[in-house]
N, C-alpha and C positions, 0 to 999 in steps of 0.2 A: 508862400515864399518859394523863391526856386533857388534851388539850393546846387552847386556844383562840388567837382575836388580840384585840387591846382594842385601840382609840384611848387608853386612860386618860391622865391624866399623872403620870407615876413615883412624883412625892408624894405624888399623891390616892389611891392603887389600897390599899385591904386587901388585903394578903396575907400569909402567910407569915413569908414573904424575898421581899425585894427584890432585884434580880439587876440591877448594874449595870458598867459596862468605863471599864476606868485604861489608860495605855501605859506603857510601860516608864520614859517620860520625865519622869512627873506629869501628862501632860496625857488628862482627865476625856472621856467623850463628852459627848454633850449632856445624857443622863437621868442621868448622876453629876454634871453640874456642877448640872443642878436640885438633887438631893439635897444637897449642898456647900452649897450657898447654901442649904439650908431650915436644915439643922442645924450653921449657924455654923462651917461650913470645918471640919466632923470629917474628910474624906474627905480635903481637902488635905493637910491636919497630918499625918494617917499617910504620908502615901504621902513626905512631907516627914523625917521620922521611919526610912524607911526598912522600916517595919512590912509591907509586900506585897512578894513577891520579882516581881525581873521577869520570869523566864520565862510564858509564856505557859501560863494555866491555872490559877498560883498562886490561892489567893483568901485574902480576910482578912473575918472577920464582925464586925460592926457589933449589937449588940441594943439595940434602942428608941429609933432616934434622936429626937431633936427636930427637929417638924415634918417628919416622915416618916408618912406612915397606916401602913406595914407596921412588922410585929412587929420585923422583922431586914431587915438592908444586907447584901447580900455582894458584898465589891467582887472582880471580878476581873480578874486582868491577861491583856493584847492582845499584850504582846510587845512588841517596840521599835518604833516607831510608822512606821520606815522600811521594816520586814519585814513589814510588815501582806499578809496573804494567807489563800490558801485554808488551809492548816495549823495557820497560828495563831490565824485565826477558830475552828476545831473544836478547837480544842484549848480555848481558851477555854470556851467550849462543855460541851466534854465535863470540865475541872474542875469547871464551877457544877454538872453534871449528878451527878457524884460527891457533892458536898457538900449536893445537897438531897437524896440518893438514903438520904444516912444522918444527917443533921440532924432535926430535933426539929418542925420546920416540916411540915405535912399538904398548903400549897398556896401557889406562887411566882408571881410574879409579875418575867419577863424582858425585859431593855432593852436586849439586844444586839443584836439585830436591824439596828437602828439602825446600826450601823461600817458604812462603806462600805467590801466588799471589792472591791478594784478586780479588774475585769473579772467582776464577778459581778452578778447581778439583786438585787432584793430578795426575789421567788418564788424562789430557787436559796437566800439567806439563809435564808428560812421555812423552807422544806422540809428543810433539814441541820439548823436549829435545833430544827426538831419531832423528827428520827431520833433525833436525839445524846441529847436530855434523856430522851426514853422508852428510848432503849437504856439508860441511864445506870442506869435506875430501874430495869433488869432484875435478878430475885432466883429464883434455883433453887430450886425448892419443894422440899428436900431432904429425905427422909422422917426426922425426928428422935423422941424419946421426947418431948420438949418444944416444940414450935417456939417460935421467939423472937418476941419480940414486934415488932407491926406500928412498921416506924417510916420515913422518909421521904415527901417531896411526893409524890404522887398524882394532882395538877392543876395546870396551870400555863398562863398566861396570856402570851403574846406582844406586847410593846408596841411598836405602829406609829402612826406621826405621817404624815397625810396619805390618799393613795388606795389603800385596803386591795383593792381591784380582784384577784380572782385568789386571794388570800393564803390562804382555807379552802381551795382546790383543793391551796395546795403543802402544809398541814397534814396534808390526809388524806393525801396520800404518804410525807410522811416520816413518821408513824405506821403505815402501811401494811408501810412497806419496815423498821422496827420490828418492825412483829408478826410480818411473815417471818424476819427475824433472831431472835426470841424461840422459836419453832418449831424452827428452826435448834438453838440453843442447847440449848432441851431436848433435844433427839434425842440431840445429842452428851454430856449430862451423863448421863446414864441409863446404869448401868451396863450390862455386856453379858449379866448375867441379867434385865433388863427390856426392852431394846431390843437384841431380836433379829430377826432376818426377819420373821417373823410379825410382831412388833409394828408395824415402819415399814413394812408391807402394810396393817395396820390402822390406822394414822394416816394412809396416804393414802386410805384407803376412805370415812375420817371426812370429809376435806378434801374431797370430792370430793362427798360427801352436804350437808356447808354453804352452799358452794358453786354448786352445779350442774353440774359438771364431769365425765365418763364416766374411769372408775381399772376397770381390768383387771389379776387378779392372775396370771399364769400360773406355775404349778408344775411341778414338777419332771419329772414326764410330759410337760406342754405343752413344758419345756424339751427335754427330750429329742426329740421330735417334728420338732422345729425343727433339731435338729444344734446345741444348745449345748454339748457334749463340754468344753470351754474352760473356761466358765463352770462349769460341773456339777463339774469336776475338783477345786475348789477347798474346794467345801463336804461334798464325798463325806462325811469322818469326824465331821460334826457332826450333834448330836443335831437341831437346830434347820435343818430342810430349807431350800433356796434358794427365795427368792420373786424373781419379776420382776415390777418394778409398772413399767406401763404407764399414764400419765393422758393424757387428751386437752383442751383447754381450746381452746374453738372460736368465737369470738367475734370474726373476721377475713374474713367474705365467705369468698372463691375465693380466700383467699391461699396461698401457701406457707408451711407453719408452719415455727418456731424448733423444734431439736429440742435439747433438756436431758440430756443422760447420765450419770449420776453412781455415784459409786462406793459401794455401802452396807456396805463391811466390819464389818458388828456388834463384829465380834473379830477381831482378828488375833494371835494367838498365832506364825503364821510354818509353822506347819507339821511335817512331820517336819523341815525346815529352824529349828528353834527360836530363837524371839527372847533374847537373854540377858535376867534379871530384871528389870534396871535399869527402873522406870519402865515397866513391861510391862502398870500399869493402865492406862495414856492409851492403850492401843490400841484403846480403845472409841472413841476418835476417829476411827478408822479407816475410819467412816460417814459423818463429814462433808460429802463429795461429793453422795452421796445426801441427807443431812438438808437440804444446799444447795438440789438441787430443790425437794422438797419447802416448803421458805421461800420460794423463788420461788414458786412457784406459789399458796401462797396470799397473798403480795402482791400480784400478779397478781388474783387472783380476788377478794380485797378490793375492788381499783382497777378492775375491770368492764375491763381494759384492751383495743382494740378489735382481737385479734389471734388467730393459732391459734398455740399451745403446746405442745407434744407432752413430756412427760418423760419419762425410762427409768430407772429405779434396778434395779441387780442389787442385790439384798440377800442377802451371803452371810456366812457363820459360819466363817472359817479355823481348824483344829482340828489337833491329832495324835490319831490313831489307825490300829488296823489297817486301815481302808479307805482311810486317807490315800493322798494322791499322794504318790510319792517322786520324788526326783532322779535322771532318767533318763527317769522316762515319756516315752512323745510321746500327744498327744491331738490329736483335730481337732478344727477350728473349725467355728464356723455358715458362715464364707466355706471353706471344703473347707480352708482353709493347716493345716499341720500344723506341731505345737509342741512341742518337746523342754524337758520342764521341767528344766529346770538347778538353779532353785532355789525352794524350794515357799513361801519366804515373798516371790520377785517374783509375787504372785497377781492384785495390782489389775490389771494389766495386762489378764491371762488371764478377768476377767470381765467388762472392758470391753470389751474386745474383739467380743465377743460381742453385745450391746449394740449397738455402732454398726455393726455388719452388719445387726442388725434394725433399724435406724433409718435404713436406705436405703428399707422399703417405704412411707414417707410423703413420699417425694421432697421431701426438706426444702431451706427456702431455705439455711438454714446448721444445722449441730451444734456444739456446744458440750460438750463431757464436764469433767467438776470430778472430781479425785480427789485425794487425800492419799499420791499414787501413790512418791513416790522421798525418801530422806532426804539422796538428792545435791542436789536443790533447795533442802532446808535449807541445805546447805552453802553452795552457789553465794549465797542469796539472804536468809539467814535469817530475820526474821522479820516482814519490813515491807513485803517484797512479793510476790505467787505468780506462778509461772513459768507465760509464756505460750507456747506452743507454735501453728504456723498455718499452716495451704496455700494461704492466702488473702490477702493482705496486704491489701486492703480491710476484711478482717473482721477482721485483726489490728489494725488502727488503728482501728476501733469500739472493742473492747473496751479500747482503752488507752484511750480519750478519757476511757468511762466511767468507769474507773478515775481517771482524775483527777477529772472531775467528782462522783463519789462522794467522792474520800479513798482510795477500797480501791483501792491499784494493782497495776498487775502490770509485768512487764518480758518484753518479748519477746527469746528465746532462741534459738539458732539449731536449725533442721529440717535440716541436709543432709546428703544422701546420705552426705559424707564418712564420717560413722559407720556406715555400715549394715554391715560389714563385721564392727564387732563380735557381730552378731546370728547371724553363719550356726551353722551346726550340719552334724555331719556326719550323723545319723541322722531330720533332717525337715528340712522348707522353713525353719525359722530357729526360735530358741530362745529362752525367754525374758529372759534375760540379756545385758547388754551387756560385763559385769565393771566393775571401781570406776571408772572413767575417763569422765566426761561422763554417769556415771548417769544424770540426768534426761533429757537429749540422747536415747538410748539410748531409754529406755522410752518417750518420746514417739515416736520415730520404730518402733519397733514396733509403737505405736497406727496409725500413720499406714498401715500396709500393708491396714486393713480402710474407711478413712475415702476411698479413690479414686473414691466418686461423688458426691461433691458440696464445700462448705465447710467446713471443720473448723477448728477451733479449739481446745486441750486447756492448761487451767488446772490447775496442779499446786497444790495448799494446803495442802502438806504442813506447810510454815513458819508460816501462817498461820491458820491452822483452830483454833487453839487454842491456850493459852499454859499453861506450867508454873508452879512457885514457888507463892509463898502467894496468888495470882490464879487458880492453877490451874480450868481451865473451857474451855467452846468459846466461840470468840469472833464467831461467825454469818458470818464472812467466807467468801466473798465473795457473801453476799445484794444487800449496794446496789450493788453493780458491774454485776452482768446484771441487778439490777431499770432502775437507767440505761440500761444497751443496750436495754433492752424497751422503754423510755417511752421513746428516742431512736428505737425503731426504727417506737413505733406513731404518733408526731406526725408521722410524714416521711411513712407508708400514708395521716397525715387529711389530710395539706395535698395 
């Protein structure tokens, strides 16, 4: 969606739909009560009438008012006028964004801007107003015998009263961190005979030629070279070899870069450990981690941001076959630990692993790995926030900030020792398995025994990476949360 800002005033503006905000209580903002007053209190009446529900995001459409320039009104509601906040501004939001995304209307025209959420900026308004509506308008180009016909806004206009100062900078962002989420999204919807290693090798090759960013693919010989035994273990039985993509994005002086680590399971079928059927397509989700980077990174490299980046995707193919790993192997790692597979569909672990041992040779200021690693996290957290894991408590409090500041939060979970106990093994250094008991705890503190030279941080999105039922899709979480940490991290490197 291209998104602009206008001075206009609400009534004068052609467009579309008109996109205007109610409170729960009847009372109009300022561009609904213009429109009220052009078209002889249509906008009262309803909301008098009881016609808008008041949850936040409801909408109710208006076509052709009198003394309106736009085609359509879409009134939408704020919520109860006392809970007014960061939730119910986006959700607001993200209903107008729904309803132009499958409305009849080609180009809108939005007035919300304008609600003061308290303790928020009007640049911080922008910037969520631009993400949410071009997210909104996201459509998976699904390969069909017919496609359907083109239908929702396309462009949309942001109405501001007073000093638009700044306001095009927080546009390109939230369009930015948009187009990373869109990336995101694909990655994840593409079945797992499209998007397999090779393929997310070859979309960051692309990103990196747009760009101007250096993407190193190394394969399975390079892996082997290296002592990724770990990693290698996972994808032995699949036809589609392991790529490790390496991107570098260097735009930060002598800094210390951010390092990205993400998990790219194309497939997870689980292994000779077999997944049962149930819903055993979505494990094309399994990538998420990795597609995550990858959507960073080209937000990032949209927004010129003034920083070094470093990303790591293992992209691998978990398979049953005769070359598969079985339960019992021990394999070693790139850090020499050795690992007793217990069970060949805990994999994510076993290729991360791997991963953030090679991501000590860039002496990074912090790491960061994203995976879709444990379905205890679901449990513990279901599907509204991802578990965050951390050796760092300064870097654990970034990345919640961001999370709030985004929308996309996460919840810090406990690291201690206490659980390490369930890891040991009697036939290597420790196994991959912690058994059902504090799962996510467990696999994160696993990660943590390769992660002892610098900051770590480990975001599990097993719950959140995607959503089932008749929505079913990946949902680009968690793009705007570390695109926030990166734009918190590069404003603090300018000042």
């Amino acid at each position: 969606m291209d998104i602009a800002i206008s001075s206009a005033a609400a009534t004068g503006v052609k467009a579309g739909t008109l996109v205007v905000g109610a409170f729960a209580d009847g009372t109009l903002t300022r561009a609904a009560e213009a429109v009220d007053q052009a078209a002889g209190g249509a906008l009262s009446a309803a909301l008098k009438r009881g016609d808008l529900e008041e949850k936040a995001g409801s909408t109710l459409l208006f076509p052709a008012l009198a003394g309106v320039a736009a085609d359509r009104v879409l009134l939408v509601s704020l919520g109860a006028r006392t809970a007014l906040g960061d939730r119910s501004y986006r959700d607001a939001l993200s209903g107008a964004g729904r309803a132009l995304a499958t409305g009849a209307a080609a180009d809108a025209a939005v007035a919300l801007v304008e609600v003061d959420v308290p303790n928020r900026s009007l640049p911080w308004r922008v910037q969520n107003a631009a993400r949410l509506l071009a997210d909104a308008a996201y459509k998976f180009d699904a390969p069909r015998a017919k496609p359907p016909a083109a239908r929702g806004a396309r462009k949309a206009v942001l109405l501001v009263s007073g000093d638009a100062t700044g306001l095009d900078a927080a546009v390109r962002t939230g369009l930015a961190i948009a187009d990373g989420m869109a990336l995101t999204k694909d990655l994840g919807n593409l079945g797992g005979n499209v998007c397999n290693p090779a393929y997310m090798a070859d979309t960051a090759v692309a990103l990196g030629k747009e760009f101007g960013f250096d993407v190193e693919i190394l394969e399975r010989a390079d892996m082997e070279k290296l002592g990724m035994h770990s990693a290698l273990s996972v994808g032995r039985a699949s036809y589609s070899p392991c790529k490790f993509i390496v991107m570098k994005y260097s735009k930060g002086g002598a800094a210390k870069p951010v390092v990205l680590v993400g998990k790219g399971m194309t497939f997870d079928t689980g292994g000779v450990s077999l997944k049962p059927g149930a819903n055993l397509d979505e494990m094309k989700y399994d990538m998420c981690g990795g597609g995550t980077v990858l959507g960073v990174f080209r937000a990032v490299a949209r927004l010129g941001l003034p920083i070094n980046l470093v990303g790591l995707v293992m992209a691998v193919e978990n398979m049953p076959g005769g070359n598969a790993s079985r339960p019992g192997d021990v394999v070693r790692s790139m850090a020499g630990i050795t690992i007793e597979i217990l069970n060949t569909d805990a994999e994510g672990r076993l290729v991360l692993c791997d991963a953030l041992t090679y991501a000590e040779r860039f002496e990074p200021a912090c790491v960061v790995d994203i995976a879709t690693l444990t379905g205890a996290c679901v449990i513990a957290l279901g599907a509204h926030a991802s578990g965050l894991f951390a050796n760092d408590e300064a870097l654990a409090a970034e990345l919640l900030a961001a999370g709030q500041a985004s929308g996309v939060r996460a919840w810090q979970m406990p690291l201690w020792d206490d659980y390490q106990g369930q890891l040991k093994s009697n036939f290597a250094d420790m196994s991959n398995l912690g058994g059902p008991p504090a799962g996510s705890v467990t696999a994160a503190l696993f990660l943590s025994h390769f992660t002892k030279k610098y900051k770590w941080a480990h975001l599990d999105i097993a719950g959140t990476s995607s959503v089932s039922g008749d929505a079913k899709g990946a949902t680009g979480r968690p793009v705007p949360l570390l695109a926030e940490f990166l734009l918190s991290r590069s404003e603090t490197a300018a000042r």
